[in-house]
C-alpha positions in Angstrom: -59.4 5.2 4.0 -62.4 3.0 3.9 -63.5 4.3 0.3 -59.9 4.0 -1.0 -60.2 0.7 0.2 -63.5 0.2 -1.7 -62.6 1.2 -4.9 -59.6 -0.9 -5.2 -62.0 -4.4 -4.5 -63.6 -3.0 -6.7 -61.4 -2.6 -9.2 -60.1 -5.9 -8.8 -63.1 -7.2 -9.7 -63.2 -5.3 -12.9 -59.8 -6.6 -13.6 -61.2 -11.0 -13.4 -64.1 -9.5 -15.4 -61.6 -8.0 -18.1 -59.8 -10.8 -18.2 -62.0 -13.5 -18.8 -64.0 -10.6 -21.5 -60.8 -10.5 -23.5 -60.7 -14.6 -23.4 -64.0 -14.7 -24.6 -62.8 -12.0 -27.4 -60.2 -14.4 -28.1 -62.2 -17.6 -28.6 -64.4 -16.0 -31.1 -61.5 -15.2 -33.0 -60.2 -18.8 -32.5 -63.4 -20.3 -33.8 -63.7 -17.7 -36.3 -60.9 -19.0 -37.9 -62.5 -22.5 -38.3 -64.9 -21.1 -40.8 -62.1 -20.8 -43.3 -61.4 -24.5 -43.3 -62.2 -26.4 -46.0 -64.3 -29.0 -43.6 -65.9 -26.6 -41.5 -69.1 -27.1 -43.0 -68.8 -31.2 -42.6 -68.1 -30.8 -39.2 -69.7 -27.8 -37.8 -72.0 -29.7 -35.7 -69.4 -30.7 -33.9 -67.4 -27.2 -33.9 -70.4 -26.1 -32.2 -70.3 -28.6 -29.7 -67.1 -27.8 -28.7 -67.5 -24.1 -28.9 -70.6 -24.1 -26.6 -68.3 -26.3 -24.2 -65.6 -23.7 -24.1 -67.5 -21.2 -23.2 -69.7 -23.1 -20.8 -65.8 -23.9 -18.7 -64.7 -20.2 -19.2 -68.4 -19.3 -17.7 -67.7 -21.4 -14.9 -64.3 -20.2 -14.2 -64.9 -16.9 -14.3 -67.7 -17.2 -11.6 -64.9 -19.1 -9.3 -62.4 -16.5 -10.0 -64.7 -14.0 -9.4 -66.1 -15.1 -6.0 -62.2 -15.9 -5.3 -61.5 -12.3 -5.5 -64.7 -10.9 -4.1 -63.8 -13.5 -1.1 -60.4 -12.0 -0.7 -61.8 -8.4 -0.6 -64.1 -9.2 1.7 -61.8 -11.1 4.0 -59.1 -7.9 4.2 -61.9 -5.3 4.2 -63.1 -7.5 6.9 -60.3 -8.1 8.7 -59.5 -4.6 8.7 -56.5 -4.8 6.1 -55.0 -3.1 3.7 -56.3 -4.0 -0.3 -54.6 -1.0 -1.7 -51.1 -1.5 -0.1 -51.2 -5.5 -0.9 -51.9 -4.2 -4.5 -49.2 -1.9 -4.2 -46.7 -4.0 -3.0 -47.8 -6.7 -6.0 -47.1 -3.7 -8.3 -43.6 -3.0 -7.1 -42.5 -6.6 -7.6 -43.5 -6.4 -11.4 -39.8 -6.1 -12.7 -39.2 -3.3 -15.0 -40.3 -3.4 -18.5 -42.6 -5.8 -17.7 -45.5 -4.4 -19.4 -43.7 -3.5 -22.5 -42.6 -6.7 -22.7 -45.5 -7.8 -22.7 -47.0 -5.8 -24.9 -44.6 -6.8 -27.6 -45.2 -10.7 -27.3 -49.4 -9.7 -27.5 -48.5 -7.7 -31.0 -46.1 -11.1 -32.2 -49.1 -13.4 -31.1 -51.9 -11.0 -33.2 -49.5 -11.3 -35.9 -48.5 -14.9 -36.0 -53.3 -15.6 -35.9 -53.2 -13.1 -38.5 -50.3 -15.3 -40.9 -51.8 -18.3 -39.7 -55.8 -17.0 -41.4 -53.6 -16.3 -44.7 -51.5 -19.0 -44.6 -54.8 -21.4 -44.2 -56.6 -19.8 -46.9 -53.7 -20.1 -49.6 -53.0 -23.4 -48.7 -56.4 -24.8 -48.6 -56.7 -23.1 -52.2 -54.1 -24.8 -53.6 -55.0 -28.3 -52.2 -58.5 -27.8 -53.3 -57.3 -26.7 -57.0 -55.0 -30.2 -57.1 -57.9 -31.9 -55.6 -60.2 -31.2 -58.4 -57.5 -31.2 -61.3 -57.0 -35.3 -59.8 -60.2 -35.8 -59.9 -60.8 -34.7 -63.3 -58.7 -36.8 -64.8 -60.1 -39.4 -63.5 -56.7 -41.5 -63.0 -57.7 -42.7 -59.4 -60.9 -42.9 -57.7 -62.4 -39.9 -56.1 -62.9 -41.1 -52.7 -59.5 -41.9 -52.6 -58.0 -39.1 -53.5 -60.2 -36.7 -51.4 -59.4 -38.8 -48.4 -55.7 -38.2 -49.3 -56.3 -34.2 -49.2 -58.1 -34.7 -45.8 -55.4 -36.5 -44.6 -52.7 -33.6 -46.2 -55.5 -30.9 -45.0 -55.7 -32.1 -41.3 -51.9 -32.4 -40.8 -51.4 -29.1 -42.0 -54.0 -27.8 -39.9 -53.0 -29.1 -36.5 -49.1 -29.4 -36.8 -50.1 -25.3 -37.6 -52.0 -25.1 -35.0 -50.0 -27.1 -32.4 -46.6 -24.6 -33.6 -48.6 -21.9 -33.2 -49.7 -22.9 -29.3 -46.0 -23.4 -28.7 -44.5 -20.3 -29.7 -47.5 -18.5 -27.5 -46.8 -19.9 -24.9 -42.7 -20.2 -25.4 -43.2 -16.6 -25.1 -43.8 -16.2 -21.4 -41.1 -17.9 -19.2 -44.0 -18.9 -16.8 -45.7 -20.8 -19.4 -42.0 -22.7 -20.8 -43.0 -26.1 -19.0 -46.6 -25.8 -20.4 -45.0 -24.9 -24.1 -42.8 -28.4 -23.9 -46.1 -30.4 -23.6 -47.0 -28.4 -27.0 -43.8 -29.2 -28.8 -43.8 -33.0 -27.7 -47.9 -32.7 -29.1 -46.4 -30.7 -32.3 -43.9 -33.8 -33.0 -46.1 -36.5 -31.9 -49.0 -35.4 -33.8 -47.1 -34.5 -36.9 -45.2 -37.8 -37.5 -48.5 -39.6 -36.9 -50.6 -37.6 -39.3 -47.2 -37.9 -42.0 -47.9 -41.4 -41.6 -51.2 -41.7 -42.3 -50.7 -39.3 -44.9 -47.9 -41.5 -46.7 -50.4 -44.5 -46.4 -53.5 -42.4 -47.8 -50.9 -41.5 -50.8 -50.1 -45.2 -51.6 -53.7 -46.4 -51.3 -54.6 -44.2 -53.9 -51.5 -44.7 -56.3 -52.3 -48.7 -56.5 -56.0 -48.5 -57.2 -55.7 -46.8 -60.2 
C-alpha cells in the first residue's frame, strides 16, 4: 500500500541521518581524546582546523547520501515499485548473526578508545615526570631533551593510533583490504618516527 510504501522512504532516510549522527558522535569522541595530549594546547589551532574540516566533508556527504536515498525513493515510488519488498529482500540476505556480530566488534572498538584514553594519560605522565627530572639536572640542554620527548611522545601517539585504525577495521571482513593500508601506515610510520627518535636521543647525549 501506498503509505506502507511511504513510511519505509521514510525510514530510510532516518537511517543515512542516524548514521552520519553517530559519526559525528564519534568524531567528538576522537577529538576529545586530543585534549589529553601533552601538545594539544601548542597545536590546537591546528586541531581546530582540522576538526572544522572533518565535519565540513561529513556535512557534505551526508547531504549526497541523503539526496542519494531520497532519489532512490522517489524513483521506486515513482516508478511504481516496491521500497518495502527491496528492503526486505536486503534483510533476508544479512546472514545470521549478523547483528550480534556486530554488536560485539562495536563493544571491542568502545573498549580498545577507552584503553587507548588511559593508556595516553599514563604514558604522557610518565614522560612528562622524566622530562622534568632531565631537565632538572641540568646534564643536557632543555631544548634538546624536550625535543627528544616530542619525538618519543609523537611515535607513541600515532603508531597507537595507526594499531588502533587497523584492528577496527581488521574487524570487518569488508574493510580487510582497507586495514592492510593501515598496517603498511603502522610499520612505515613507526620505523620512521624510531628513527628520528634514535637520532633526537644521540643529539642530546653529545651536547652535554
Amino acid at each position: 500500500m501506498l503509505y506502507e510504501e511511504i513510511l519505509t522512504a521514510s525510514l530510510l532516510l532516518f537511517a543515512v541521518l542516524g548514521f552520519f549522527v553517530a559519526l559525528r558522535l564519534h568524531y567528538r569522541f576522537a577529538f576529545g581524546l586530543l585534549k589529553n595530549t601533552e601538545d594539544y594546547e601548542t597545536k590546537k589551532h591546528k586541531i581546530k582546523k582540522i576538526e572544522s574540516f572533518s565535519f565540513f566533508a561529513l556535512n557534505i556527504l551526508f547531504v549526497i547520501a541523503f539526496m542519494a536515498v531520497f532519489s532512490l525513493d522517489a524513483y521506486y515510488l515513482y516508478e511504481g515499485y516496491s521500497l518495502e519488498e527491496m528492503v526486505i529482500d536486503l534483510w533476508h540476505k544479512i546472514p545470521q548473526g549478523f547483528w550480534l556480530e556486530l554488536l560485539f566488534k562495536l563493544i571491542r572498538v568502545a573498549i580498545m578508545i577507552i584503553l587507548m584514553k588511559i593508556v595516553f594519560k599514563f604514558t604522557y605522565k610518565l614522560l612528562k615526570q622524566k622530562e622534568k627530572k632531565l631537565i632538572l639536572k641540568q646534564c643536557y640542554k632543555e631544548e634538546l631533551v624536550k625535543l627528544f620527548f616530542l619525538r618519543v611522545k609523537n611515535t607513541i601517539k600515532y603508531t597507537f593510533v595507526l594499531g588502533v585504525m587497523y584492528r577496527i577495521t581488521h574487524f570487518f571482513s569488508f574493510l580487510e583490504e582497507v586495514s592492510y593500508i593501515f598496517l603498511v601506515a603502522l610499520i612505515g610510520f613507526f620505523l620512521f618516527a624510531f628513527g628520528v627518535s634514535i637520532q633526537a636521543y644521540f643529539e642530546m647525549k653529545k651536547r652535554v
